[in-house]
C-alpha positions as CSV (number, residue, x, y, z in Angstrom):
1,X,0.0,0.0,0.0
2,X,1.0,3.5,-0.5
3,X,2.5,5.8,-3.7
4,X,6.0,4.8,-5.1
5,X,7.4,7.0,-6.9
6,X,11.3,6.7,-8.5
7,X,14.3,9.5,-6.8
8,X,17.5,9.5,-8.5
9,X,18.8,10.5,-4.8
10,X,19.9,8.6,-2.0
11,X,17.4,7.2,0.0
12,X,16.8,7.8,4.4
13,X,17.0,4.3,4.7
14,X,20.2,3.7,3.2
15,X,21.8,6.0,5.1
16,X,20.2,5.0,8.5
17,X,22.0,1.5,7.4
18,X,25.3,3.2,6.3
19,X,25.4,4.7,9.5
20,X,24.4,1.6,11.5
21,X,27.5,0.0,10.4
22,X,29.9,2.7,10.8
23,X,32.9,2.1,12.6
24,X,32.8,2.4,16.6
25,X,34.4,5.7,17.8
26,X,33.6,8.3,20.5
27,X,32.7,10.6,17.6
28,X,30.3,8.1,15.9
29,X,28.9,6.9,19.1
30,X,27.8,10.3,20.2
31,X,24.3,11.7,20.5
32,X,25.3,14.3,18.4
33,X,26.2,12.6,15.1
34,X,23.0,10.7,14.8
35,X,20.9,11.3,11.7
36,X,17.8,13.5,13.5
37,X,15.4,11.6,11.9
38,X,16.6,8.4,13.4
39,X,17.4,10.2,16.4
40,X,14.7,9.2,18.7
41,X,16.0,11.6,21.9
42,X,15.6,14.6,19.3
43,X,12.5,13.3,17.8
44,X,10.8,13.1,21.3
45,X,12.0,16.5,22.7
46,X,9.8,19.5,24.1
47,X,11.5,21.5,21.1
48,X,10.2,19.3,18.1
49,X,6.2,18.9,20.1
50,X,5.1,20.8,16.3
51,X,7.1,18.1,14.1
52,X,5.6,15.4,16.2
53,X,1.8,16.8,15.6
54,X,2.8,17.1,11.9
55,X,3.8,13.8,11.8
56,X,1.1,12.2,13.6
57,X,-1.3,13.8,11.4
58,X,0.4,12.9,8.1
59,X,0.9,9.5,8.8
60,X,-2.9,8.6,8.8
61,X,-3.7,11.2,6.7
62,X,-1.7,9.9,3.7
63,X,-2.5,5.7,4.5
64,X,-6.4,6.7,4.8
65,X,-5.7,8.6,1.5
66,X,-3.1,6.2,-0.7
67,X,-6.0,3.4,0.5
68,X,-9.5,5.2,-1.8
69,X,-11.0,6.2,2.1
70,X,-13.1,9.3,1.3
71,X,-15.8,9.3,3.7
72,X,-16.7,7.8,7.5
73,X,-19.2,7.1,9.8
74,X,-17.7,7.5,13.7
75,X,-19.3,5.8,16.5
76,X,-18.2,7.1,19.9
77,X,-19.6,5.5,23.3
78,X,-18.4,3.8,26.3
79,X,-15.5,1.1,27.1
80,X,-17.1,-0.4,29.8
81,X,-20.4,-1.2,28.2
82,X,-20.1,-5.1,27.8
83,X,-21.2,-7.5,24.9
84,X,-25.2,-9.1,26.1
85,X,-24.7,-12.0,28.1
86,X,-20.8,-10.9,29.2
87,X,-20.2,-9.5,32.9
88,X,-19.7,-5.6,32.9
89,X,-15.6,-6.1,33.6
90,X,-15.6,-2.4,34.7
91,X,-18.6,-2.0,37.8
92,X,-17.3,-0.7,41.0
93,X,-20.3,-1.5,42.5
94,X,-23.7,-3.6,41.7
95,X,-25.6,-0.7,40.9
96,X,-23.2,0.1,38.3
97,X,-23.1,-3.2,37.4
98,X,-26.3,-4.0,36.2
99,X,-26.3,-0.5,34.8
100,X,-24.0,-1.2,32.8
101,X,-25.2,-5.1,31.8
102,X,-28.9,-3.2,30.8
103,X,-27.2,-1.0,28.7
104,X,-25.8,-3.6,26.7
105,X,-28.2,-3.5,24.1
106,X,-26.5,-0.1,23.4
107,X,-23.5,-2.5,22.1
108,X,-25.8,-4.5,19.9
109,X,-27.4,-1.5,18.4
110,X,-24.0,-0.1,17.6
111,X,-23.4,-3.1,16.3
112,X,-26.4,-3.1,13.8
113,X,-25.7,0.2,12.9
114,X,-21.9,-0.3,11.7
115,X,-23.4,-3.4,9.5
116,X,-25.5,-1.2,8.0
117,X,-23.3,1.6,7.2
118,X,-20.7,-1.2,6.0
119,X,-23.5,-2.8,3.8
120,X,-23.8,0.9,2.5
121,X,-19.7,1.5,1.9
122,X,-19.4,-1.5,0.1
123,X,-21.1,-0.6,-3.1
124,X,-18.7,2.4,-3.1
125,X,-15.8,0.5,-2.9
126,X,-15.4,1.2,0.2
127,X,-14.4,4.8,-0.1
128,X,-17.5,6.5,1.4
129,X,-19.4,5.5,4.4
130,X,-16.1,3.4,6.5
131,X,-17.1,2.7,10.4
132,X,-14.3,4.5,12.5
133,X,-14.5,3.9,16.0
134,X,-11.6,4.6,18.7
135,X,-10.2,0.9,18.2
136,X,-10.6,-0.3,21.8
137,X,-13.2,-2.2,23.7
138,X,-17.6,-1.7,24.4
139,X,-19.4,0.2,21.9
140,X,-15.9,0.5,20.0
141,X,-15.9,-3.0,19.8
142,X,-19.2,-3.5,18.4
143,X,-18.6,-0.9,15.9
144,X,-15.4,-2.6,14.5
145,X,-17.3,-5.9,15.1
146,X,-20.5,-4.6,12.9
147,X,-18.3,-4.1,9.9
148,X,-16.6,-7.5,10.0
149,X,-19.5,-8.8,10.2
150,X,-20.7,-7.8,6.7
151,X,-16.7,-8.5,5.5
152,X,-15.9,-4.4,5.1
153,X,-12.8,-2.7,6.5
154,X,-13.4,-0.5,9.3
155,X,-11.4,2.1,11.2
156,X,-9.7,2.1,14.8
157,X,-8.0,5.3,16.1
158,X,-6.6,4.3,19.5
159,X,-5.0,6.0,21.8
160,X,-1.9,5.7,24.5
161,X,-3.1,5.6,28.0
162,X,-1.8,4.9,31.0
163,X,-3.3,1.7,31.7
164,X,-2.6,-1.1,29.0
165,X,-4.8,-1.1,25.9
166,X,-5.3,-3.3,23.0
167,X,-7.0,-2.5,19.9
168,X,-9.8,-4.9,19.4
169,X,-9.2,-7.5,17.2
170,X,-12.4,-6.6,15.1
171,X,-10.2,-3.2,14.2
172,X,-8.7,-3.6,10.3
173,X,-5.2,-4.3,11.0
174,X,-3.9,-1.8,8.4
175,X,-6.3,0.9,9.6
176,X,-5.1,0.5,13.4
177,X,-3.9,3.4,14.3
178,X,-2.2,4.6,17.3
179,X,-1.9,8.2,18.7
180,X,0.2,10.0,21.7
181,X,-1.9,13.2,20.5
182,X,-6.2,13.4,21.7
183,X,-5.7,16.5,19.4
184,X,-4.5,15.3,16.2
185,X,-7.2,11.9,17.0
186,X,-9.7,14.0,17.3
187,X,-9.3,16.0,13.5
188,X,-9.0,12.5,12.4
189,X,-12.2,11.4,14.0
190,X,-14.0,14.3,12.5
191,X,-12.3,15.3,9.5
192,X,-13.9,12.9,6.9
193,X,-17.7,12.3,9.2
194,X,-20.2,12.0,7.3
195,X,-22.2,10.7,10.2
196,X,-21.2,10.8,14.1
197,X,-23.3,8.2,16.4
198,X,-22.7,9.1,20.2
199,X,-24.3,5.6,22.2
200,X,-24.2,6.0,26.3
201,X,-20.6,6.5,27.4
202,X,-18.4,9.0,30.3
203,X,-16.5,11.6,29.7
204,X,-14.8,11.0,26.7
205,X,-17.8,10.5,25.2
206,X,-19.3,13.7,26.7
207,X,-16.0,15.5,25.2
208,X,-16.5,13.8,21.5
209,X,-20.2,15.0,21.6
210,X,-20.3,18.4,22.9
211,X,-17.0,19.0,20.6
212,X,-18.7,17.5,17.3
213,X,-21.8,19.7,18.5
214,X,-19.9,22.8,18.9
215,X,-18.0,22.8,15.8
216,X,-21.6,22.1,14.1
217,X,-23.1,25.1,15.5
218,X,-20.3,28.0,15.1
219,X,-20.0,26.7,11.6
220,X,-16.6,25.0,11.8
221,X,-17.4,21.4,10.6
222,X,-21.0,21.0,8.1
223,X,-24.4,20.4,9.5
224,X,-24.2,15.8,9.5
225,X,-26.4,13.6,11.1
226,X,-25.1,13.8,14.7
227,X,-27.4,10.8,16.0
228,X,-27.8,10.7,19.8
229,X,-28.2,7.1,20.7
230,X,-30.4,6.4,24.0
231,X,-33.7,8.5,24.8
232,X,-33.9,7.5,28.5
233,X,-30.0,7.0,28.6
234,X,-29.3,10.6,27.4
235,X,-32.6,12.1,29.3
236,X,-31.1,11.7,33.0
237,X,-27.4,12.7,31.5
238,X,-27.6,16.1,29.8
239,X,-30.4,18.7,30.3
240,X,-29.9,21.0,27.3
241,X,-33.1,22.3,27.2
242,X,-31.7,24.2,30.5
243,X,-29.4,26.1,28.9
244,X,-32.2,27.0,26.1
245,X,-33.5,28.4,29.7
246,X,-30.5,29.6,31.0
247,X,-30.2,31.9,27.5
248,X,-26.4,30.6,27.2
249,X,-27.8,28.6,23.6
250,X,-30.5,29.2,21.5
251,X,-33.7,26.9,21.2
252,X,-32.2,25.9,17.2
253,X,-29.1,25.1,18.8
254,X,-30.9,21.7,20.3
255,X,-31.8,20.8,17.1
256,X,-28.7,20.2,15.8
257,X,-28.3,16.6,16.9
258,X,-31.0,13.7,17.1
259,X,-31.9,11.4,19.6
260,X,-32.7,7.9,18.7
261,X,-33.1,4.2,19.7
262,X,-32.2,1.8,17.1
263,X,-29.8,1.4,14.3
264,X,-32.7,1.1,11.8
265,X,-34.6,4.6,13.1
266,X,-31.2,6.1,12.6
267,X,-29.8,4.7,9.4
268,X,-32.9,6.0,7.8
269,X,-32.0,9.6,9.0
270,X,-28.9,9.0,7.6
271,X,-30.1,7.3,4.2
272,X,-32.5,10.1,3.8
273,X,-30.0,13.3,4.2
274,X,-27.9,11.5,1.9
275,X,-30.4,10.1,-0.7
276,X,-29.1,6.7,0.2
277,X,-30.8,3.6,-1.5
278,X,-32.5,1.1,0.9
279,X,-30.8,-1.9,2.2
280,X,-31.4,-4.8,3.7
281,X,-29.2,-7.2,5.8
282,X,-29.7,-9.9,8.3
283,X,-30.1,-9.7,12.0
């Protein structure tokens, strides 16, 4: 994968080798006469933080790019919702816990609606309409899941933390990405959407939401389906009809989003803003 193109000069990679073999001296051996771009003490310094977004960026950039991927449908929501029928792994306490288990059907609706929009991306080639979730476990899972399950490629933008995490192995192995950046993550997450889904999640699910929403409404990013998953979920979580109240957004502001239940009720918002033909595929 990726463009080859032919350079009369010497390649990086010859050199980085030319160098590796270099004879053993205090000059050689010294920080200082490393190539910089093999240089992994530069490369990681406070001065080159710029070079590193760059990089970050341009990496997926250009493999989403060389590989036809035009178009995406995100799905953010929560790492701890489980599979139905699997223990919620992440419940402090019972309450949580069965929480957590009844929200479950949240995974099999995201599920449903990745199969869908993968149903949908394969008669393009898959160049429009490819699932991109944030590549680790719950609805993430699901979403990945959804896609393989109607044989498409899908999306997984993971992210270092601090605890140890995997992508899931639903995730397309040469679109599993890793980032040390939530900024540059986030443009990628956002910057080909044709379609966000936000199912019940925390805070970084909040954060994906409210920034998709903001961007929407000063006019940064274009008006998309930004499908709210969960009436009664959502309901007890955000009140933004108090800040219509409060005066601090106006009452069009709360209709830039739209809350739903199932894949099917959203799928046909989705169909319908795009003049989408009608599909069907099996439970």
């Amino acid at each position: 994968m990726g463009r080859k193109r032919h350079s009369s000069l010497r390649s990086s990679k010859d050199d980085i080798e030319v160098v590796r073999h270099s004879p053993q001296t205090p000059q050689t051996q010294s920080s200082a006469y490393r190539l910089a771009f093999a240089d992994d003490e530069f490369l990681t310094s406070e001065d080159l933080r710029g070079i590193r977004f760059q990089l970050e960026y341009t990496k997926i950039e250009t493999r989403l790019r060389d590989a036809g991927v035009n178009s995406t449908v995100v799905l953010f929501g929560g790492a701890r919702i489980p599979e139905p029928g699997k223990p919620a792994w992440a419940a402090k306490t019972e309450t949580a816990k069965k929480n957590l288990e009844e929200n479950s059907v949240y995974y099999t609706e995201a599920r449903r609606f990745a199969q869908l929009a993968s149903t949908t991306a394969k008669a393009t080639g898959y160049s429009e309409y490819v699932v991109v979730t944030g590549g680790g476990p719950g609805v993430m899972e699901a979403g990945n899941r959804g896609a393989t399950d109607v044989g498409a490629p899908s999306i997984g933008l993971n992210i270092v933390l601090p605890h140890e995490q995997a992508p899931n192995v639903y995730v397309t192995p040469q679109f599993s990405f890793n980032f040390h950046y939530f900024a540059t993550r986030k443009i990628h997450f956002l910057v080909r959407a044709k379609v966000v889904a936000i199912f019940p999640g925390g805070f970084g699910t909040l954060d994906e939401f409210f920034e998709t929403l903001t961007l929407i409404q000063t006019g940064r990013m274009e008006r998309i389906p930004l499908l709210l998953f969960g009436k009664a979920f959502w309901s007890r979580v955000i009140n933004l009809d108090a800040l219509v109240e409060e005066g601090t957004v106006s009452p069009d502001d709360v209709k830039l989003f739209t809350v739903v239940d199932t894949a099917e009720e959203a799928w046909e918002i989705v169909r319908k803003t795009y003049n989408l033909p009608e599909i069907e595929v099996e439970a």
